[in-house]
C-alpha positions as CSV (number, residue, x, y, z in Angstrom):
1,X,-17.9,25.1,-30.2
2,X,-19.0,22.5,-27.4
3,X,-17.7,19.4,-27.9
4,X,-20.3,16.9,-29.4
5,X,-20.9,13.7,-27.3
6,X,-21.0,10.7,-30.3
7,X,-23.6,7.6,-30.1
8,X,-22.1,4.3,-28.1
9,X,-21.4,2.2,-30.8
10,X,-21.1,-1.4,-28.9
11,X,-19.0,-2.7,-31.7
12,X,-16.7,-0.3,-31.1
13,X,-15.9,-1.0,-27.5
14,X,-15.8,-4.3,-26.9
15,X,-17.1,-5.6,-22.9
16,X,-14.1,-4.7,-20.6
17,X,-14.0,-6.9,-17.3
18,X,-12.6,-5.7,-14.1
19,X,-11.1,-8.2,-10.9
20,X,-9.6,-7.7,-7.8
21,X,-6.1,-9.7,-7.0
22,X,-4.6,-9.9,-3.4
23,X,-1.0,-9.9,-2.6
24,X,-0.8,-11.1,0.7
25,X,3.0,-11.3,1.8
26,X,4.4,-12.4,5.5
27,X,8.0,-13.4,6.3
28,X,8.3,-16.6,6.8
29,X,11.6,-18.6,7.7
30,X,13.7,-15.0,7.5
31,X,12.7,-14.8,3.5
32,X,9.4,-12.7,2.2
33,X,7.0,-14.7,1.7
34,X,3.5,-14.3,-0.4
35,X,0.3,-16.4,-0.7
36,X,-1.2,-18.1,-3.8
37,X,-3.6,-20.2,-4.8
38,X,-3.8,-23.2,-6.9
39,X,-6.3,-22.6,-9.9
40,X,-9.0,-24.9,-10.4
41,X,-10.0,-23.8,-13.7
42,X,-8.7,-22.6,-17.5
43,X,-7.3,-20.5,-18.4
44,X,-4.1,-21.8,-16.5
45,X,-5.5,-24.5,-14.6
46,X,-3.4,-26.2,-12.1
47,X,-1.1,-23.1,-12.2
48,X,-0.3,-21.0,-9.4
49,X,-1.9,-17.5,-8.7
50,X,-2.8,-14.6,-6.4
51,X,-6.5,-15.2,-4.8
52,X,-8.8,-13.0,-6.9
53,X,-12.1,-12.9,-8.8
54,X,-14.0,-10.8,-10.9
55,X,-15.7,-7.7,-9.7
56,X,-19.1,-8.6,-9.4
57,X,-22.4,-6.3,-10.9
58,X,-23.3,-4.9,-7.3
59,X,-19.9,-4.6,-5.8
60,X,-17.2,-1.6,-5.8
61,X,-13.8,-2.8,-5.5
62,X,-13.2,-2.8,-2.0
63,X,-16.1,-5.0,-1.5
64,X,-14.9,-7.2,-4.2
65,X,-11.2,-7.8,-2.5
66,X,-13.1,-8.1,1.2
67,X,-15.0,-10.8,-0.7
68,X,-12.0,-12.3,-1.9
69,X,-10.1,-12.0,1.8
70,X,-13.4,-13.5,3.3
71,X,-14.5,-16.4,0.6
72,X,-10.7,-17.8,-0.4
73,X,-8.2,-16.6,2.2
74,X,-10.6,-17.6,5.0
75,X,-9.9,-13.9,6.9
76,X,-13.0,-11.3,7.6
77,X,-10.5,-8.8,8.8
78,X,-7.0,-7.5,8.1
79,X,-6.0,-4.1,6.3
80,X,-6.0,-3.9,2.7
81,X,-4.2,-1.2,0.6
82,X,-4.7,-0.7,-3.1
83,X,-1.8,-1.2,-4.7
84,X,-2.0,-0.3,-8.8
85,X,-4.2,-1.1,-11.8
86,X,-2.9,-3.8,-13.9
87,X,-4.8,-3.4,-17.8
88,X,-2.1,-4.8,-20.5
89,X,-4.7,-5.7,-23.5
90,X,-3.3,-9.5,-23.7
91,X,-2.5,-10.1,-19.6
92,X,-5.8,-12.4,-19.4
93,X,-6.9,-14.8,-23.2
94,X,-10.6,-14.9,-22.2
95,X,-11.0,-11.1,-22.4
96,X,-9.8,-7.9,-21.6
97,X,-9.1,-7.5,-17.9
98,X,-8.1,-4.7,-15.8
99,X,-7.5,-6.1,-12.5
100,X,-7.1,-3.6,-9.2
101,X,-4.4,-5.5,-7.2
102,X,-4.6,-4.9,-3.4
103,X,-1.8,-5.6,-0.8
104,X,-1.2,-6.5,2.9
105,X,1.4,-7.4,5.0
106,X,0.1,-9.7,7.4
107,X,2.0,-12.0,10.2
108,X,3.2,-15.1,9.4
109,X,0.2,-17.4,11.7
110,X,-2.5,-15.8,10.1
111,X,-1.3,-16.8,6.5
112,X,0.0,-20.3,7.8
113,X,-3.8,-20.1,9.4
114,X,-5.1,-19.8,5.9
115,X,-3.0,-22.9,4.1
116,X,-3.8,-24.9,7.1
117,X,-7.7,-24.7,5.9
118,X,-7.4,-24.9,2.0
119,X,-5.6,-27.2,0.3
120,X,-5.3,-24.8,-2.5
121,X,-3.4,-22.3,-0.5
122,X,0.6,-22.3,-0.5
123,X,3.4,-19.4,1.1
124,X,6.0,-19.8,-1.4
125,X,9.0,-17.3,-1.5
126,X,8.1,-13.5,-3.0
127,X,10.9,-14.3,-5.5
128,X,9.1,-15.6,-8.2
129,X,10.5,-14.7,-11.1
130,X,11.2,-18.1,-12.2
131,X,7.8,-19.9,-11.4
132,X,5.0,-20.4,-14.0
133,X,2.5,-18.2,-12.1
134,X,-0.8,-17.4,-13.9
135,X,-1.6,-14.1,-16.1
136,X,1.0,-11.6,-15.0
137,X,1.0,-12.1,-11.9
138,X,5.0,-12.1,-11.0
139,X,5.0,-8.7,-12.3
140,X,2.2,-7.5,-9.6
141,X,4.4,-9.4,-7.0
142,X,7.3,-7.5,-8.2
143,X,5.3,-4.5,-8.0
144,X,4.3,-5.1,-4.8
145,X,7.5,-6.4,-3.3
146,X,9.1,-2.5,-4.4
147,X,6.4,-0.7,-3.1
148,X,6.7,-2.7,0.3
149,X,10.6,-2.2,0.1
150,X,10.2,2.0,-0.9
151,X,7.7,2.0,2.3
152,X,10.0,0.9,4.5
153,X,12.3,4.2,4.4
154,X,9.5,6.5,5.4
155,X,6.9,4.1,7.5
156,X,6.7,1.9,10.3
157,X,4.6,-0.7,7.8
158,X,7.1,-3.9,9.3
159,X,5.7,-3.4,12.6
160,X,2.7,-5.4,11.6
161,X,4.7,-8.5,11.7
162,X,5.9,-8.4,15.2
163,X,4.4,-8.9,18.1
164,X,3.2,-6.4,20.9
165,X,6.3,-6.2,22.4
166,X,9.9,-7.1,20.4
167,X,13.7,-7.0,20.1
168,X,15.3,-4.4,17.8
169,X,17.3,-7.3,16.7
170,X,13.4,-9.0,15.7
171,X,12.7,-5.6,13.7
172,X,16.1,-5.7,12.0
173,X,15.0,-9.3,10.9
174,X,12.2,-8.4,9.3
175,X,13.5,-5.8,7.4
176,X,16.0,-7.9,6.5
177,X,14.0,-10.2,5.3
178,X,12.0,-7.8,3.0
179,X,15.4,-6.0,1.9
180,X,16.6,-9.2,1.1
181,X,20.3,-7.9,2.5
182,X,21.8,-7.1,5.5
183,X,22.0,-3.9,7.8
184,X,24.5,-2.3,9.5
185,X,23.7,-3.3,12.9
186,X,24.2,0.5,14.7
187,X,23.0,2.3,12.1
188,X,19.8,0.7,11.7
189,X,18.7,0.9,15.4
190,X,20.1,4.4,15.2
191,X,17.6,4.6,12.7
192,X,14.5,3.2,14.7
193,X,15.1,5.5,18.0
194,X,15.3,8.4,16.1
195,X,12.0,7.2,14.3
196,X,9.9,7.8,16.7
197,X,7.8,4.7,15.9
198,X,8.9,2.6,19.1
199,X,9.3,3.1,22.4
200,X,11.5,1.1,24.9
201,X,8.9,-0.9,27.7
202,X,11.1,-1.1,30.4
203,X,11.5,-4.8,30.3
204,X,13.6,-7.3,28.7
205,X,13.1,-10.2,26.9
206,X,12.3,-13.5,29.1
207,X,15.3,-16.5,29.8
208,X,18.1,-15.7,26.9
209,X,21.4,-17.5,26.1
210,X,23.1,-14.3,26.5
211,X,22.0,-11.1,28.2
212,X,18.4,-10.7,27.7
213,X,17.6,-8.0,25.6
214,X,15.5,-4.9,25.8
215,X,11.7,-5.3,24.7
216,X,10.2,-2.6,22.8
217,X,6.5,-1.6,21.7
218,X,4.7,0.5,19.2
219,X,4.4,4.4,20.2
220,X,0.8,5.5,20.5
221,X,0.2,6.4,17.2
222,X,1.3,3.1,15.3
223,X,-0.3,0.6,17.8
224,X,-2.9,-0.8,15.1
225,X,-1.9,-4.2,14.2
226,X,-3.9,-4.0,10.8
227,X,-2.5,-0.5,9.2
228,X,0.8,0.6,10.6
């Protein structure tokens, strides 16, 4: 027997909103680093948050967090990567919220860019576990600070912090930084050659204390600076 489609009772399912969040993290003085935004309005005025809004009639969801990039971040480009639904029936006390979180790892001078032209904007450290952020939003960071961690075994993702050409003792910083620990120094640029994600450029690094290093680049196929 076909299964029988029954009426939409309104009562029955109350209105459900949907809003984008954006977890923007950078490294920033050798610690990860993410970027939130002072709210200007209840619930949680005055708190800190991730920049987000709600998901407007006309827009899909990438629209929405372009929107978000563009209107309260102050960036029109950059690469955005969904990261996970967040829908616990209590995370928001006006009504029930699912937000879609999306993440970026971006360098440091275009977030510093972005506090420079809003005084609402801050870079404060990705371990927030003990700061009164807004809704539940130290559990997306902590969501997105393991995904960025797990991403790091099997993609090239910190390249997007460095420069065109760098050290392998700046790439070891910035995984440090995101590892929050240290690496064995061989083993990690062990690691990297065999990778296949660099390539040496057959120059070294300008005036050094000691002997200047080697300067390395992005192979071909990891040379975008907005999706490594």
């Amino acid at each position: 027997m076909p299964y029988a489609l029954q009426p939409y009772d309104p009562a029955a399912y109350p209105p459900v909103a949907v809003t984008v969040d954006l977890v923007l993290m950078t490294v920033l003085k050798g610690q990860l680093a993410v970027l939130l935004q002072r709210r200007g309005q209840e619930p949680f005025a005055g708190q800190l948050a991730l920049p987000g809004s709600f998901v407007g009639p006309e827009e899909n969801l990438e629209m929405a967090a372009r929107r978000v990039l563009a209107e309260k971040v102050g960036m029109t480009e950059g690469w955005l990567e969904q990261l996970y639904s967040f829908g616990e029936p209590d995370r928001d006390p006006r009504m029930r919220v699912v937000s879609i979180a999306y993440f970026a790892l971006l360098p440091v001078g275009s977030l510093e860019a972005a506090v420079g032209g809003r005084a609402d904007l801050t870079l404060a450290s990705a371990d927030v576990h003990e700061m009164p952020l807004a809704f539940d939003h130290v559990t997306i960071i902590a969501h997105a600070r393991a995904r960025l961690r797990g991403k790091l075994a099997y993609s090239p993702v910190a390249l997007a912090l460095l420069p065109d050409s760098f050290t392998l003792r700046d790439l070891q910083a910035v995984h440090e930084a995101i590892l929050g620990t240290s690496l064995n120094k061989p083993a990690f640029r062990r690691r990297m050659m065999d990778s296949g994600w660099i390539e040496g450029t057959g120059e070294r690094e300008p005036a050094a204390a000691f002997r200047p290093a080697e300067l390395f680049r992005r192979t071909d196929r990891h040379r975008s600076r907005h999706r490594p």
